[in-house]
N, C-alpha and C positions, 0 to 999 in steps of 0.2 A: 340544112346544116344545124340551125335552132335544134329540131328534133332532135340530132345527135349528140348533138351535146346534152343538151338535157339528159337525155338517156344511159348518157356516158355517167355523169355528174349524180345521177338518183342510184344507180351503177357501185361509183365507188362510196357513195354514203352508205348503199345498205349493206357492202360490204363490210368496210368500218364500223358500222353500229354494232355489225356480229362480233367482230377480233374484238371491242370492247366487251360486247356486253360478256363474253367469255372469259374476258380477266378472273385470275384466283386471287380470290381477299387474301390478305397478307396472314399468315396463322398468328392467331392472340397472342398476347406473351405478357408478362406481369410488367406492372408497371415501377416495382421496386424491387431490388434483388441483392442481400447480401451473403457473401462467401470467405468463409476464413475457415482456416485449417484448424480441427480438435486435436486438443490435447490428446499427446500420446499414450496420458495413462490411462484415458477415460474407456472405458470396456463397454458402456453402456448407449444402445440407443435409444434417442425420445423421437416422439412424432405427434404432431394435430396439426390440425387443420383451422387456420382463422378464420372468423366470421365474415369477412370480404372476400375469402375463397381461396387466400393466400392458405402457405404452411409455413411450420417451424421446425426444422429434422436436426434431429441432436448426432454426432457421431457417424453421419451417415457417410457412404462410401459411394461412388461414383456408378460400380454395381448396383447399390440400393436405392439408387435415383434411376436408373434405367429400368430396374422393375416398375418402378411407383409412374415414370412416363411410359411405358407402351404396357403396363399391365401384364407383366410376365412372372415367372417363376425362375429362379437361378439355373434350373436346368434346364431352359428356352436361353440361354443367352452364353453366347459364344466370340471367343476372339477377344480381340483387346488388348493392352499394354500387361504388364506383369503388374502394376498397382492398380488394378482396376478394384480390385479387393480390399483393398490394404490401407490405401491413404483415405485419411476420412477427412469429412469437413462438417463444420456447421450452416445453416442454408437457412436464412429469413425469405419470404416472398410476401408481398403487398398486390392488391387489386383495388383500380381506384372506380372498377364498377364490381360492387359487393354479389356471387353469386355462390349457388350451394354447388359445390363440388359433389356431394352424393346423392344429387340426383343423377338420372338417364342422361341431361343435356349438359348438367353441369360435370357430369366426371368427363366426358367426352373433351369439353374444352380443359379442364385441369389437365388432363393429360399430354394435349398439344401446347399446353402453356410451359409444363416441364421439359417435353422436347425442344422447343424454341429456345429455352434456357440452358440448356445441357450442349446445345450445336452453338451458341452462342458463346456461353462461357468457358465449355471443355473442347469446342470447337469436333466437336463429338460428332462421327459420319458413320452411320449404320445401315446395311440392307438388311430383309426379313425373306427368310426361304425357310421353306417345310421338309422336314427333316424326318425319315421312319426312324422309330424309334419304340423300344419297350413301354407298353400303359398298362394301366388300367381300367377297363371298362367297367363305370358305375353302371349296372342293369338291375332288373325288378328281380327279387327273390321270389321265390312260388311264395303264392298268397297277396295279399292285398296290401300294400304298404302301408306303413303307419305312420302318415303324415296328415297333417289339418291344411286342407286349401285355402287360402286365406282372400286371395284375387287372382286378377288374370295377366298384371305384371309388376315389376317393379316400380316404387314409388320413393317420395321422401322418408317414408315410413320404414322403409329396408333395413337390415340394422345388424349389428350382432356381436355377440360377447363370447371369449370364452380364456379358458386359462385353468391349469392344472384337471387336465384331462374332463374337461366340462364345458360345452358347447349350446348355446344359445342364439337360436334363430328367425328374427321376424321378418315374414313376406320374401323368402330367397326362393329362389328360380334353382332349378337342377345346373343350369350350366356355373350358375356361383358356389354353389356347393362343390362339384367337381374342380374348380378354382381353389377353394379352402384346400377341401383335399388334398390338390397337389401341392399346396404349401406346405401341409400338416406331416406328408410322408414323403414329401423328397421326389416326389415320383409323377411322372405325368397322367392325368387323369380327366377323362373323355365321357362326356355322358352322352348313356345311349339307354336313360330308360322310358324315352320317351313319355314322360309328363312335363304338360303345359302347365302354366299357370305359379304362383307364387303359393310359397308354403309356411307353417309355423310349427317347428320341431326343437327339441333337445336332445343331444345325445352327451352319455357320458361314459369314458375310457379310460383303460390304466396306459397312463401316458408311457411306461415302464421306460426310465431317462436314470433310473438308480436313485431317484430321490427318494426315502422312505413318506411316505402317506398312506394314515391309515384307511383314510375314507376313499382310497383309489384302489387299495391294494386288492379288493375282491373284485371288481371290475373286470372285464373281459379287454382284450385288442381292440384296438380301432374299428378293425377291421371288423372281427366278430359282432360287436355293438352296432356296427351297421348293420349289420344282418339281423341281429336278435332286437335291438331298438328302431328301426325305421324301413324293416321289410326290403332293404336294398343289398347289393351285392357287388363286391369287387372281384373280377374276374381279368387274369395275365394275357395280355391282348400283344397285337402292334397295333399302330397307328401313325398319320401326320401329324406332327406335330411341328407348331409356330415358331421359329427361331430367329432372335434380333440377332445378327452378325457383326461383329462390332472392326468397323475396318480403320477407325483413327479416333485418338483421342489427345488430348494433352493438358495437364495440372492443371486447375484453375487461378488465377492468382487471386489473393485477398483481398476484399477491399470492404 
């Protein structure tokens, strides 16, 4: 009887150790959060990132926190209230452990920090399903691309600039490039030119938006310039593509 029991009792503890030890940590979340509604006349939005790992988003819209927590683009995200666009707010966040959001490990946690905050505040419930859909395929153009390898991933060092059809890039990965891209054209964009490794490139385009600029005006397309500046190529595909589903949401109140 001794034996059985015993047996019994070693039984249900190593059972138990297991359902523990397979608990999910709770996901991170900021440890200070404030939300108030921008002014209606204000057109303009601001953004950085604090030295603790927190942000400050000026003007921002509920849409443009759903991009910034699951890393998408406007045309990955679907569904949602008729003001998902439209009502905007201002948004402080605090971390009372300081960490760098663009790094590899640090944007990872940023961005479940913003999701915790957005299912919290906006009471915000989303699934993600893969959707075919029109891309485009960044591929190698014949010849040897014109890029400088710089390492073999991304680091703190990652970086990049750009503004009035002029781009600036240190240490970016093909799949982050394809990322810009599909911010830069509206349009989903999938790399498949198969290079490893982190690169340092510039490219520069006639943003053609109808602003007059002299020093754009002789420039080529986006698109061209990738082809004539860095050996690559956009070619009209399908593809999978990622889509946040957005199945509830509600105002955030001020505070």
């Amino acid at each position: 009887m001794m034996r059985t029991n015993l047996l019994l009792l070693l039984s249900f503890l190593g059972t138990s150790c297991y359902v523990l030890g397979q608990a999910t940590p709770p996901p991170p979340r900021f440890d200070v959060i404030s939300i108030s509604p921008s002014a209606k006349q204000n057109t303009n939005k601001t953004f950085r990132f604090t030295p603790d790992g927190g942000f400050r988003a000026g003007n921002y819209s509920l849409k443009d926190l759903i991009r910034l927590g699951w890393d998408v683009r406007n045309f990955q995200i679907a569904g949602g209230p008729v003001w998902l666009d439209t009502e905007r707010y201002n948004v402080q966040t605090k971390s009372d452990s300081p960490f760098n959001p663009l790094s590899g490990e640090g944007e990872v946690r940023e961005r479940e920090m913003v999701q915790s905050m957005l299912q919290d505040r906006f009471l915000l419930r989303v699934h993600q399903q893969k959707q075919e859909m029109n891309v485009y395929h960044l591929v190698l153009a014949q010849g040897l691309p014109k890029l400088k390898r710089t390492g073999d991933a991304r680091d703190p060092a990652t970086q990049m600039r750009d503004g009035n059809g002029h781009m600036w890039a240190t240490k970016f990965d093909m799949d982050l490039f394809a990322r810009y891209l599909g911010g830069e054209l509206g349009f989903p964009v999938v790399d498949q030119t198969g290079l490893t490794g982190v690169y340092d490139f510039e490219l520069a385009w006639n943003p053609d938006d109808g602003k007059p600029r002299a020093e754009t005006d002789s420039l080529p397309s986006m698109v061209t310039a990738i082809k004539e500046q860095l050996g690559l190529e956009l070619k009209r595909g399908k593809g999978q593509v990622e889509v946040v589903v957005v199945d509830y949401a509600e105002k955030a109140s001020a505070n």
